[in-house]
C-alpha positions in Angstrom: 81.7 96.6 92.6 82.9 93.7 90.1 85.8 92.7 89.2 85.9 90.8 85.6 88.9 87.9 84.5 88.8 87.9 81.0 85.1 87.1 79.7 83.8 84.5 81.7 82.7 85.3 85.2 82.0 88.2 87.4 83.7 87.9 90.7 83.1 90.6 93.7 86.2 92.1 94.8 87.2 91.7 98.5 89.9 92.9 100.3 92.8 89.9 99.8 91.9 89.5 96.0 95.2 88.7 94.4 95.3 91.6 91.2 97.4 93.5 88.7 97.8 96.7 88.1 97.6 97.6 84.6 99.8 100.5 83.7 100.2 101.5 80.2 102.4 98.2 79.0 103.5 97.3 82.6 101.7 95.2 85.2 102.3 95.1 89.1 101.1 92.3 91.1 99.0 93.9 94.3 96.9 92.6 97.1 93.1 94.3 97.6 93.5 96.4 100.6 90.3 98.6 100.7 87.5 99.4 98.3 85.5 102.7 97.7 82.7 102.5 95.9 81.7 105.9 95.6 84.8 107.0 93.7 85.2 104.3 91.8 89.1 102.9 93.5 90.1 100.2 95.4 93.5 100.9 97.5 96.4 98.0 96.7 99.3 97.0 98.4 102.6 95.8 96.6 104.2 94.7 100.1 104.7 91.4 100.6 103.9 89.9 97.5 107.6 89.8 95.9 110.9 90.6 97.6 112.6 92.4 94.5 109.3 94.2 94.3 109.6 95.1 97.3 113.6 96.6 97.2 112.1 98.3 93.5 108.8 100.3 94.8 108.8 102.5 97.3 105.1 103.1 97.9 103.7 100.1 99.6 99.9 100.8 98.7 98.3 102.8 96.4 94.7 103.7 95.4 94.0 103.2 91.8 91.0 103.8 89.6 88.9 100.4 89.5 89.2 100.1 85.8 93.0 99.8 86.1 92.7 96.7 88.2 92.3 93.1 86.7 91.7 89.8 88.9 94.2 87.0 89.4 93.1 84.8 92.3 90.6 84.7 95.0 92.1 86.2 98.4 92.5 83.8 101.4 
């Protein structure tokens, strides 16, 4: 699986890559958790990342279809 920031490069995903969550007009930082290839998702975790993010969502992963997902930043 690839992920893509903007046109330049193709980066593989791993689980730590620092991502967005692209939903309608609204993005949510997230942290790669876990990838599955076969369907096409990667699950994401919002926990951790912000502290009013983390009073604001409830869930503290979700599993997303691949094409929602864009890359920030390599993981640690």
């Amino acid at each position: 699986m690839q992920l893509f920031h903007g046109t330049d490069e193709e980066y593989p995903a791993e689980p730590g890559d620092m991502v967005e969550i692209c939903a309608a007009e609204v993005r949510f930082p997230a942290v790669i958790k876990k990838l599955h290839p076969k369907s096409g998702e990667v699950t994401v975790s919002f926990e951790g990342i912000d502290p009013v993010l983390d009073m604001i969502i409830l869930r503290k992963s979700a599993r997303v279809p691949f094409s929602a997902v864009q890359f920030v930043e390599r993981g640690a």
